[in-house]
C-alpha atoms as an extended CHARMM CRD file, in Angstrom:
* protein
*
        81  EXT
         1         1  UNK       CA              1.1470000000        0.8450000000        2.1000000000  PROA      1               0.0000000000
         2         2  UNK       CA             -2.9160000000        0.9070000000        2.5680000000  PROA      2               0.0000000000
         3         3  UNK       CA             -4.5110000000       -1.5000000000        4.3220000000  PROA      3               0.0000000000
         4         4  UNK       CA             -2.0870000000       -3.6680000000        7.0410000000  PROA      4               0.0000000000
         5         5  UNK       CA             -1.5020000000       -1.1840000000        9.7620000000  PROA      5               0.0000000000
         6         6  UNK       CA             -2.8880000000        1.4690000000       11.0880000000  PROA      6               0.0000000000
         7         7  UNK       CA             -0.8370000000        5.1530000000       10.7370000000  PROA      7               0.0000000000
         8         8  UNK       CA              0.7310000000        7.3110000000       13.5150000000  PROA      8               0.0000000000
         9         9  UNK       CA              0.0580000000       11.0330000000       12.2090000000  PROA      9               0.0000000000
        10        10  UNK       CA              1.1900000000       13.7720000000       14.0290000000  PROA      10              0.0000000000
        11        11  UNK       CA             -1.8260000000       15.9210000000       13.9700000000  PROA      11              0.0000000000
        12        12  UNK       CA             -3.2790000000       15.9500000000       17.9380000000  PROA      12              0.0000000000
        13        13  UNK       CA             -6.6840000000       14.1470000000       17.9990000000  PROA      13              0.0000000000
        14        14  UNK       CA             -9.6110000000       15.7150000000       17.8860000000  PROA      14              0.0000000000
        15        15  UNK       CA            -13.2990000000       14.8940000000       17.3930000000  PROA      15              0.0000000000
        16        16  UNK       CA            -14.0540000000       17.0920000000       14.9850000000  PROA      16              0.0000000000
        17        17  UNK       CA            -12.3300000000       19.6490000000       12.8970000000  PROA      17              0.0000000000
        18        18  UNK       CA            -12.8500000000       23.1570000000       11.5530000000  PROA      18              0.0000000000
        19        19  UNK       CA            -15.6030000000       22.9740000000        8.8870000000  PROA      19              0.0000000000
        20        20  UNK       CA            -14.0030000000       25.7100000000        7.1610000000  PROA      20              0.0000000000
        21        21  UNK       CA            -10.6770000000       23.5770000000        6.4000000000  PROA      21              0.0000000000
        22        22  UNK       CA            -11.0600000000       21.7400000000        3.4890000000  PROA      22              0.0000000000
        23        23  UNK       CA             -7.3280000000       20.4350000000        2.7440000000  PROA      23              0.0000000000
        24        24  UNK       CA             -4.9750000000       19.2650000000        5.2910000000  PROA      24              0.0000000000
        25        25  UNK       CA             -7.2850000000       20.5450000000        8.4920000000  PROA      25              0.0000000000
        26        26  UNK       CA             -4.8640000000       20.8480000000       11.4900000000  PROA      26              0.0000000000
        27        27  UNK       CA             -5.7740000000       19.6430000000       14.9490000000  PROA      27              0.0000000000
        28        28  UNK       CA             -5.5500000000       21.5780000000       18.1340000000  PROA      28              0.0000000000
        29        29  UNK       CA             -1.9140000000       22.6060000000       18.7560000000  PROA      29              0.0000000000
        30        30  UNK       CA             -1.6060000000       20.2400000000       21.8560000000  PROA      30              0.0000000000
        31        31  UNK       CA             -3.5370000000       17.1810000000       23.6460000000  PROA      31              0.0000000000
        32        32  UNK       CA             -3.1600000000       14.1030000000       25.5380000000  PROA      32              0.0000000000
        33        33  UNK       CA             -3.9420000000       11.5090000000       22.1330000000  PROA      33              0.0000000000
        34        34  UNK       CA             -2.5000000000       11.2370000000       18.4750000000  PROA      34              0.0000000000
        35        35  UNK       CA             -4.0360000000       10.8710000000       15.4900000000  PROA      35              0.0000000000
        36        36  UNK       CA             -3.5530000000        7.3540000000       14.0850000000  PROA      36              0.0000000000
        37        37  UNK       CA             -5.3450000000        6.8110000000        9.7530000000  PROA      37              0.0000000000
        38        38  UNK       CA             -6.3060000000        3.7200000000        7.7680000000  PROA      38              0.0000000000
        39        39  UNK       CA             -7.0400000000        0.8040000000       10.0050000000  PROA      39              0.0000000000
        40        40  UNK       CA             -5.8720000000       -2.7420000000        9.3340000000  PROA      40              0.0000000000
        41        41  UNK       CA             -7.3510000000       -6.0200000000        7.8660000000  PROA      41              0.0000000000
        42        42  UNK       CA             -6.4610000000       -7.5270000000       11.3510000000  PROA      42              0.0000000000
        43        43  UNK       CA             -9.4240000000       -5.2390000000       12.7960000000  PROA      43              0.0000000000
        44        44  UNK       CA            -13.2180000000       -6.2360000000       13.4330000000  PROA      44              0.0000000000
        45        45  UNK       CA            -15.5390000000       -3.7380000000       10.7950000000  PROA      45              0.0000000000
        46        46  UNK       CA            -17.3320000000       -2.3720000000       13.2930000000  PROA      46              0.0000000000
        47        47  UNK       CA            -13.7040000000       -0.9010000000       15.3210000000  PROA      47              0.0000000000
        48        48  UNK       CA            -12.1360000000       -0.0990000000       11.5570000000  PROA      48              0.0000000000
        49        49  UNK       CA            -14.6570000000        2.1990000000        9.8230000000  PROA      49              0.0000000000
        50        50  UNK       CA            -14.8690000000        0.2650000000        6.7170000000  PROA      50              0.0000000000
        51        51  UNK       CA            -11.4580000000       -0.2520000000        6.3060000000  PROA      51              0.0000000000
        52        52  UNK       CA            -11.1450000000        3.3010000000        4.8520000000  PROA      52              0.0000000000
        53        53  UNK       CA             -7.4070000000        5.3370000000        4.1290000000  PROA      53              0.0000000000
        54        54  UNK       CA             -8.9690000000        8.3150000000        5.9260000000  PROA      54              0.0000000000
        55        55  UNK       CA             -9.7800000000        6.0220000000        8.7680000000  PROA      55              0.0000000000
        56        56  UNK       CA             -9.0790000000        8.2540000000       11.8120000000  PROA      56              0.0000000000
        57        57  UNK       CA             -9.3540000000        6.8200000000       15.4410000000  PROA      57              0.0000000000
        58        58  UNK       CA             -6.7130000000        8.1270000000       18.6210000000  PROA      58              0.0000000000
        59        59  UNK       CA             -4.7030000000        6.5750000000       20.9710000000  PROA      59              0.0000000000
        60        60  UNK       CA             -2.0770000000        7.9750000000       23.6180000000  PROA      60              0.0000000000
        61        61  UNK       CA              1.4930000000        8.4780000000       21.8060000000  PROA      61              0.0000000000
        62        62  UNK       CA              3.4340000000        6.1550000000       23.8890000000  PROA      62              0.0000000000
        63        63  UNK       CA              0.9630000000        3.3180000000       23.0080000000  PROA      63              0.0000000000
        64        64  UNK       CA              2.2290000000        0.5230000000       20.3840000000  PROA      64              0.0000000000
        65        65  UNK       CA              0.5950000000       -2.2990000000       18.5270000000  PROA      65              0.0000000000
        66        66  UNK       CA              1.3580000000       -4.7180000000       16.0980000000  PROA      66              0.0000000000
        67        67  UNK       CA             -0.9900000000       -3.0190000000       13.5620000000  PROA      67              0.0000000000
        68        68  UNK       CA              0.4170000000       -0.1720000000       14.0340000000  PROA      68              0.0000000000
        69        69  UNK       CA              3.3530000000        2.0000000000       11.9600000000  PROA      69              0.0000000000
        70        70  UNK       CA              3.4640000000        5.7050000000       10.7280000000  PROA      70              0.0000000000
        71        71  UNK       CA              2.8500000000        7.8430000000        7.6950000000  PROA      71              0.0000000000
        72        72  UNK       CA              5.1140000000        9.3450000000        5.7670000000  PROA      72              0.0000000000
        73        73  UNK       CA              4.0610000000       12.9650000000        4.7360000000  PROA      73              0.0000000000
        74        74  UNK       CA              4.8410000000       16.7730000000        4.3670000000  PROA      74              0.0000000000
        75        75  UNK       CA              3.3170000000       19.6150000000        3.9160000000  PROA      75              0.0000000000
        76        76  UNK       CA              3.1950000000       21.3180000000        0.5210000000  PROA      76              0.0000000000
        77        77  UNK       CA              5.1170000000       23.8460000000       -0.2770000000  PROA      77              0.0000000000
        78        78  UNK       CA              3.1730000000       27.1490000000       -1.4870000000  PROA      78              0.0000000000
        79        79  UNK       CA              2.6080000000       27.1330000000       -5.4480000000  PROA      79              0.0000000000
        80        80  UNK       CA              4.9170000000       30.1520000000       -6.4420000000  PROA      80              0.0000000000
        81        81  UNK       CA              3.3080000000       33.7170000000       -7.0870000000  PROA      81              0.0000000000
């Protein structure tokens, strides 16, 4: 999966998040860009971030690309008590 597309998420973008969220830190609740992860080969380094999986960068949700497809994820459920 890593490294040909970038990933739709559907987190709301942000520049920053919470410091005090370590795993899985949530975006605002609403916005006008989406959260895409990981970059692609096809980019330039400088536009990719080094080609990273935690890669983050936005664009608006109707926008497409060839580099770009989705990620496939759910929340955890809680351990049991």
């Amino acid at each position: 999966i890593v490294g040909n597309a970038w990933e739709w998420t559907s987190d709301w973008w942000a520049v920053h998040h919470a410091a005090d969220e370590v795993h899985n830190p949530k975006g605002p609740s609403s916005g006008t860009d989406k959260v895409k992860k990981g970059g692609s080969y096809m980019c330039h380094k400088s536009y990719c971030y080094r080609y990273r999986c935690a890669a983050r960068s936005q664009n608006t949700p109707d926008s497409s690309a060839s580099n770009l497809g989705f990620r496939c994820a759910a929340d955890a459920s809680p351990e049991p008590r």
